[in-house]
N, C-alpha and C positions, 0 to 999 in steps of 0.2 A: 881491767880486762878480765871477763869471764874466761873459766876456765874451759876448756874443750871435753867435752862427755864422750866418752865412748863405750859402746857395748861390751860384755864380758861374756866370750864363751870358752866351755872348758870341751876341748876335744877328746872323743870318747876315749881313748886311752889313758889320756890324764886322771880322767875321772874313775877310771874304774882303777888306776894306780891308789889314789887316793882314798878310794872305799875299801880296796883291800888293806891299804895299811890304817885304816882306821879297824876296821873290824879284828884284825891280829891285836890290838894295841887294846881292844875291846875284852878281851880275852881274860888280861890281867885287870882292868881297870875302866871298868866303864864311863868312868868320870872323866880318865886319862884321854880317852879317847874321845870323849864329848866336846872338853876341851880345845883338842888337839884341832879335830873338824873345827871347831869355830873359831878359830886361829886362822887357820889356812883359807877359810871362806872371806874370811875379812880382808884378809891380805888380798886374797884374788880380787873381790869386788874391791878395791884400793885402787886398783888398777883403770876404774872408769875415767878418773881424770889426772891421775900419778901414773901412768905407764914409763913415761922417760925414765922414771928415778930408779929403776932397775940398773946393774948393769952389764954392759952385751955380753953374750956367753963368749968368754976365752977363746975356747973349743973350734967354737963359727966364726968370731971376729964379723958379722954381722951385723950392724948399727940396729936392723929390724929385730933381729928375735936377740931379745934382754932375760935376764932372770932375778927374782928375789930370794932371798932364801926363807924358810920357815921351819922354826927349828932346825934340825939336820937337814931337810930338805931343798932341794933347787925347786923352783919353783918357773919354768920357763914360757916364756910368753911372747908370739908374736906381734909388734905393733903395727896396727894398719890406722887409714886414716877416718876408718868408720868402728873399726871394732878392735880388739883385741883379744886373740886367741892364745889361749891357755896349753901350749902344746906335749908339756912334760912335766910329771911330777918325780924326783927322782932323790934317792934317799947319795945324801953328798957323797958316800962312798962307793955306791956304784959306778962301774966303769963306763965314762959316759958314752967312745967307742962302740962299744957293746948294745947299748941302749940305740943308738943313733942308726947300727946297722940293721937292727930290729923292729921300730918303730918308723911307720913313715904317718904323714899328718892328715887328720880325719877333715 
């Protein structure tokens, strides 16, 4: 049985979450943060046919939006049955609260 492909997008907020902690992390260590991006890209695109293997956020208790982590980071992602959207990138100590009443989804 083939696996099921699905599309990978990251929703503007995720991403510009992501470039700016790449470019702070840039600051000390360009290598650190070269890394770091192609770390997290991997994982996201992972997601084309691994989405299940996340799992649900706590928080939601929603079977649809799962998350991985990366490095310190959540990495939150909604599963649909064509795509999957990338809807938060959040460093694990941030209050996720905080973030959820802030962000709504691109």
């Amino acid at each position: 049985m083939a696996a099921r492909v699905r599309e990978v997008v990251w929703a503007e907020s995720a991403r510009d979450t992501l470039e700016a902690v790449v470019a702070y992390m840039a600051q000390d260590s360009p290598q650190a943060a070269a890394r770091f991006l192609d770390d997290t890209l991997r994982v996201g695109t992972s997601l084309t046919t691994l989405a299940e293997r996340g799992r649900v956020v706590p928080e939601l208790n929603d079977p649809v939006i799962r998350e991985v982590l990366v490095h310190k980071y959540r990495l939150l992602y909604e599963v649909g049955d064509e795509r999957v959207l990338i809807v938060a990138f959040l460093h694990g100590a941030r209050d996720f609260a905080t973030w959820q009443k802030s962000v709504t989804r691109d």
